[in-house]
The first five atom37 places (N, CA, C, CB, O) and aatype in JSON, in Angstrom:
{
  "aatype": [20, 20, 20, 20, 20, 20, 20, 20, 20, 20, 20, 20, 20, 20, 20, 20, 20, 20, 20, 20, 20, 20, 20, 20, 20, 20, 20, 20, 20, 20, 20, 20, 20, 20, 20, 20, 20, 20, 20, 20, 20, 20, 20, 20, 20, 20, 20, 20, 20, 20, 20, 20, 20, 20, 20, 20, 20, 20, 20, 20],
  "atom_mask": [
    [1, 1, 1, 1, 1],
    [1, 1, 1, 1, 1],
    [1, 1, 1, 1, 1],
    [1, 1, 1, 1, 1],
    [1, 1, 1, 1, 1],
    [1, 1, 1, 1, 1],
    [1, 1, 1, 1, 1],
    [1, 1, 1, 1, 1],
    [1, 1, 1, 1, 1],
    [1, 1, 1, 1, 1],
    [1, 1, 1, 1, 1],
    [1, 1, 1, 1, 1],
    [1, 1, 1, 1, 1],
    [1, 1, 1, 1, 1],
    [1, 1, 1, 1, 1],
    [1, 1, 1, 1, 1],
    [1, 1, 1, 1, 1],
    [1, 1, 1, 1, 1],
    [1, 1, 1, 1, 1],
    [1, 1, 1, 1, 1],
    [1, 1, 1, 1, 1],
    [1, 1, 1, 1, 1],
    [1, 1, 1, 1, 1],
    [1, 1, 1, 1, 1],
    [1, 1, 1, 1, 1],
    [1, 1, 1, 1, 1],
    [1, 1, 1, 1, 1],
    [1, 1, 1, 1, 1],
    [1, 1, 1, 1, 1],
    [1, 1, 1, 1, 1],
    [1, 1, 1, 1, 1],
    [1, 1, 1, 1, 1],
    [1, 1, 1, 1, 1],
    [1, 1, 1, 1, 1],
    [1, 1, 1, 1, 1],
    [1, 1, 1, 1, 1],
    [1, 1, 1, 1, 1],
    [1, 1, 1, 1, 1],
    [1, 1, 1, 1, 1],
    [1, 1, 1, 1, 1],
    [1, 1, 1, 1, 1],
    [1, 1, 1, 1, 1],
    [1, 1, 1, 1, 1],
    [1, 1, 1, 1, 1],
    [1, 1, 1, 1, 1],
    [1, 1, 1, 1, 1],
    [1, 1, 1, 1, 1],
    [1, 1, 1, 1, 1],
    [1, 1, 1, 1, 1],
    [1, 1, 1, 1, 1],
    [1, 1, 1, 1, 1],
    [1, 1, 1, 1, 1],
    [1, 1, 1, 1, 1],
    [1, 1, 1, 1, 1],
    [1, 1, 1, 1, 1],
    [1, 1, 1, 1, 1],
    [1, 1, 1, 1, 1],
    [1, 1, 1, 1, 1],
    [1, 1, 1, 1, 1],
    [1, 1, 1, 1, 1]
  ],
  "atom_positions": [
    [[42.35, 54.22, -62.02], [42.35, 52.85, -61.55], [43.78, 52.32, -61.64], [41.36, 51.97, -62.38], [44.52, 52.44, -62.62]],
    [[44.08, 51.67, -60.38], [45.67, 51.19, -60.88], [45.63, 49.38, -60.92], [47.11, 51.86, -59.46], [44.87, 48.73, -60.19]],
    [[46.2, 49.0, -61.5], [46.5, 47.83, -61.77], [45.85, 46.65, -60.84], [47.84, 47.88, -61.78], [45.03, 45.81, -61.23]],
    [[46.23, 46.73, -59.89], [45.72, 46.29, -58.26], [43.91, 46.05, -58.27], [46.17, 47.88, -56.94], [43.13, 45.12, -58.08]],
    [[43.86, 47.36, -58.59], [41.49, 47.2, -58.6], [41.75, 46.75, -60.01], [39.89, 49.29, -58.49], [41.68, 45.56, -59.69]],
    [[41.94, 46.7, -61.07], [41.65, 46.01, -62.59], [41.67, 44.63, -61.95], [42.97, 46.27, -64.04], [40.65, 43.99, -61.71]],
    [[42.93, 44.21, -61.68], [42.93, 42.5, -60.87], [41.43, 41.87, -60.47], [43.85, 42.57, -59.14], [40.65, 40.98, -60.81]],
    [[41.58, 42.95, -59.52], [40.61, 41.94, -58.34], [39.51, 42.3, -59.64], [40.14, 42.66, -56.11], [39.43, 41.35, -60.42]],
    [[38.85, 43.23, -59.92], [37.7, 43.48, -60.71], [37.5, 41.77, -61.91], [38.11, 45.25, -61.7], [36.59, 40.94, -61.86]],
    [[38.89, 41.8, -62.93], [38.82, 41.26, -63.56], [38.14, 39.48, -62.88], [40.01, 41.65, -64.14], [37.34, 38.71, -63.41]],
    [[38.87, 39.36, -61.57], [38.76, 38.18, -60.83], [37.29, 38.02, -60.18], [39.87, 38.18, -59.76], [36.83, 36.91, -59.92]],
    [[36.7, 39.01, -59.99], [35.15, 39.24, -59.41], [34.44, 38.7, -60.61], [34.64, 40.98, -59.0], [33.67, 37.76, -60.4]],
    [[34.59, 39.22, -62.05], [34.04, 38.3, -63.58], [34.52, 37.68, -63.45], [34.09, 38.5, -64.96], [35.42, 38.49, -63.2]],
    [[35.08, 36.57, -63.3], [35.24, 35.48, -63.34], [36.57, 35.1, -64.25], [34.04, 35.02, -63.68], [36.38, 34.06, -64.88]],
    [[37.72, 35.63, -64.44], [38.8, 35.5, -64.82], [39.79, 34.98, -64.22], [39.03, 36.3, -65.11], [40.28, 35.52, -63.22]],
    [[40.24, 33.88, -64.72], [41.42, 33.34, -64.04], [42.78, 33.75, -64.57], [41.36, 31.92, -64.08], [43.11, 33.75, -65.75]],
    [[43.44, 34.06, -63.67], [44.77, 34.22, -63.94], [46.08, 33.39, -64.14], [44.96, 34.8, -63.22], [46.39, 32.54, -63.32]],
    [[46.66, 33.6, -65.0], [47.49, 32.76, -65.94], [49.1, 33.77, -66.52], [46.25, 32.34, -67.43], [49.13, 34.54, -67.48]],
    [[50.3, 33.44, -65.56], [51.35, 34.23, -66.2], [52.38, 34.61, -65.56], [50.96, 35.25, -66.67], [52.26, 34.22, -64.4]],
    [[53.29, 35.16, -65.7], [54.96, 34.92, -65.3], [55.02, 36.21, -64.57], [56.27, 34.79, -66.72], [53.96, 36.82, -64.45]],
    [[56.25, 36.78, -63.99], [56.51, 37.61, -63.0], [55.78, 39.09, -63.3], [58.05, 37.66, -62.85], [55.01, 39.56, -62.46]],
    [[56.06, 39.73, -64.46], [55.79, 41.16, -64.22], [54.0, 41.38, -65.07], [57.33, 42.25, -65.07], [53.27, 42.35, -64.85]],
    [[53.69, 40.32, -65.92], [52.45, 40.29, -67.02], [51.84, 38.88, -66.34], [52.99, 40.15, -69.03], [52.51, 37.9, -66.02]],
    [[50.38, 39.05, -66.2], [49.24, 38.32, -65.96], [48.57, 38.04, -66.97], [48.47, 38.82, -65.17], [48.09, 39.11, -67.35]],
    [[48.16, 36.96, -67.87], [47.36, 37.04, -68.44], [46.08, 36.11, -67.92], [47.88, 36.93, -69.55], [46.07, 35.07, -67.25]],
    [[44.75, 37.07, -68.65], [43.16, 36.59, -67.74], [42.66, 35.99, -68.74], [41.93, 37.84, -67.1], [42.84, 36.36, -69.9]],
    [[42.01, 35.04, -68.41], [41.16, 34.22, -69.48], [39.91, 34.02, -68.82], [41.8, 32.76, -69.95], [39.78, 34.11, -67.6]],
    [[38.69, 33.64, -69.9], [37.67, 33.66, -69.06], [36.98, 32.22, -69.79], [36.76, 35.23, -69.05], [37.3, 31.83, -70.92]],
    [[36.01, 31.56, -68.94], [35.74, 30.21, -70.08], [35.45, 30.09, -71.01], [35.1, 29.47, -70.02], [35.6, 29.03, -71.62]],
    [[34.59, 31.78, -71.8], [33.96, 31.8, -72.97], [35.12, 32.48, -74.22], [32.53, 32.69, -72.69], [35.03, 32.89, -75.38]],
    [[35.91, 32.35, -73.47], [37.07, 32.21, -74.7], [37.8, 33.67, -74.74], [36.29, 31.84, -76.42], [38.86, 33.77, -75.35]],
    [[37.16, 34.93, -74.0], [37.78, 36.3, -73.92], [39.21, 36.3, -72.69], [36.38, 37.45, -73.4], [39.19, 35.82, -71.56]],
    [[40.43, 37.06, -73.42], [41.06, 37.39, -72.37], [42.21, 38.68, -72.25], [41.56, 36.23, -72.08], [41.99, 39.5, -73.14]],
    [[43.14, 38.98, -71.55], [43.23, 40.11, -71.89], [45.04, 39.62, -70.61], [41.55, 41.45, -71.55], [45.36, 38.71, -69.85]],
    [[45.65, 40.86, -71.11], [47.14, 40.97, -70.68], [47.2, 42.0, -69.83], [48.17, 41.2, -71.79], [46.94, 43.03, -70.45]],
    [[47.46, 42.25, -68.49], [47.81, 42.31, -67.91], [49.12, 43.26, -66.95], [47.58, 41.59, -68.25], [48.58, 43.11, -65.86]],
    [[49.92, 43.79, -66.75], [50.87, 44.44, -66.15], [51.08, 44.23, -64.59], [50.62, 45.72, -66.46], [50.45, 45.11, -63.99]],
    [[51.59, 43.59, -63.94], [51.37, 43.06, -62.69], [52.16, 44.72, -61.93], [52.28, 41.19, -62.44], [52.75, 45.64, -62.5]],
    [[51.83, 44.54, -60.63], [52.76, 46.13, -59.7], [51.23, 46.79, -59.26], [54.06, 47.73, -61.17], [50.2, 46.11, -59.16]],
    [[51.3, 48.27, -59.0], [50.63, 48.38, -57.93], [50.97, 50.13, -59.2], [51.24, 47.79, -55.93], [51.48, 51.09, -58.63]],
    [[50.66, 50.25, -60.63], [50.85, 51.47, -60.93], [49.46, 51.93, -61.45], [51.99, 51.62, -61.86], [48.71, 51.05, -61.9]],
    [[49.04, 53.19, -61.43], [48.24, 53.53, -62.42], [47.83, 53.17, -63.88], [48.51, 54.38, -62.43], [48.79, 53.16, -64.65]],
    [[46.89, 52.93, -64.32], [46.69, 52.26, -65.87], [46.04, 53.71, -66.4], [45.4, 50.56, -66.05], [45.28, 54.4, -65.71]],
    [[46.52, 54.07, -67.79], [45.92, 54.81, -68.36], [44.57, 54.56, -68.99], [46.67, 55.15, -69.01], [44.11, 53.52, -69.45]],
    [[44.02, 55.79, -68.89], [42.78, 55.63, -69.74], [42.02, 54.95, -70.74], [42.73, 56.24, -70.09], [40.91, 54.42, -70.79]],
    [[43.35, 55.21, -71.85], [43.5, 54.96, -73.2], [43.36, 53.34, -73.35], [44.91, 55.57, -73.73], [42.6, 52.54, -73.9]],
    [[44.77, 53.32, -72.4], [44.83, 51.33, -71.98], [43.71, 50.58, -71.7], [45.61, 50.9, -70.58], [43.35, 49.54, -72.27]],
    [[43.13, 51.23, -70.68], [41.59, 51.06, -69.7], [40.46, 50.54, -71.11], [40.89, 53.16, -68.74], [40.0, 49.42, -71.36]],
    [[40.26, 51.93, -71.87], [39.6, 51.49, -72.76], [39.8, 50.52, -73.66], [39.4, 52.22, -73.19], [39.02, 49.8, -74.29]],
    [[41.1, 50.62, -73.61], [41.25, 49.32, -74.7], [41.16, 48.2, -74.38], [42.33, 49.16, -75.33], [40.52, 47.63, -75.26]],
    [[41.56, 47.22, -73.27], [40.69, 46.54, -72.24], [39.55, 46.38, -71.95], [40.83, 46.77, -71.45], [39.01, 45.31, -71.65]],
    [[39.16, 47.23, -72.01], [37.39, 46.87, -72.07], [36.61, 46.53, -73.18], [36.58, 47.96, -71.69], [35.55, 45.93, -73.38]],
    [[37.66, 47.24, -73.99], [36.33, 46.54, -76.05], [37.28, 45.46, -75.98], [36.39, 47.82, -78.48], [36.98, 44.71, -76.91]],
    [[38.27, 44.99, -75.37], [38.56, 43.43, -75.84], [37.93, 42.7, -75.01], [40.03, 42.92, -75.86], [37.64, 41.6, -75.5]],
    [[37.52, 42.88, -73.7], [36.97, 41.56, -72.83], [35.31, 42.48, -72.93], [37.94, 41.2, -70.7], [34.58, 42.01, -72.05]],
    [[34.81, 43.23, -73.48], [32.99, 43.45, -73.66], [32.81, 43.84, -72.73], [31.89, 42.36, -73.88], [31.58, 43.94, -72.82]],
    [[33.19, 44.4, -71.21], [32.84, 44.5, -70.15], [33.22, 46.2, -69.59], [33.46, 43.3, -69.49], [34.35, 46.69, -69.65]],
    [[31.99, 46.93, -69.04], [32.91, 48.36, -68.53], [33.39, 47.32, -66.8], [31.42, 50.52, -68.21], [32.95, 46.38, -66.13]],
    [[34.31, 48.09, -66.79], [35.44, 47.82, -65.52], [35.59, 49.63, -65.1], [37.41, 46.86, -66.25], [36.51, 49.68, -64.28]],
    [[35.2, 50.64, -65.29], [35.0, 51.39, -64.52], [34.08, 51.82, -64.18], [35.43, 51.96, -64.61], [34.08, 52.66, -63.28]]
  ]
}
């Protein structure tokens, strides 16, 4: 998954985006949110997972 589908995914739950040129950060109303890497690169796995036990949600 590269950066690009995490976005839109994160934005389909309902995350708004919040943040400066190269880092996005997502917030959601119930208080979960998560950082971001803005560009068009591959996200590792490792990252992936770790992203997902912070916002509770599988995203792949």
């Amino acid at each position: 998954m590269n950066t690009r589908e995490l976005i839109r995914k994160l934005r389909e739950l309902g995350f708004e985006e919040s943040g400066t040129k190269k880092h996005a950060k997502f917030r959601h109303t119930d208080g979960r949110w998560t950082v971001v890497s803005k560009g068009s690169h591959e996200i590792d796995l490792d990252l992936l997972k770790k992203i997902e036990q912070q916002l509770g949600e599988k995203l792949r």
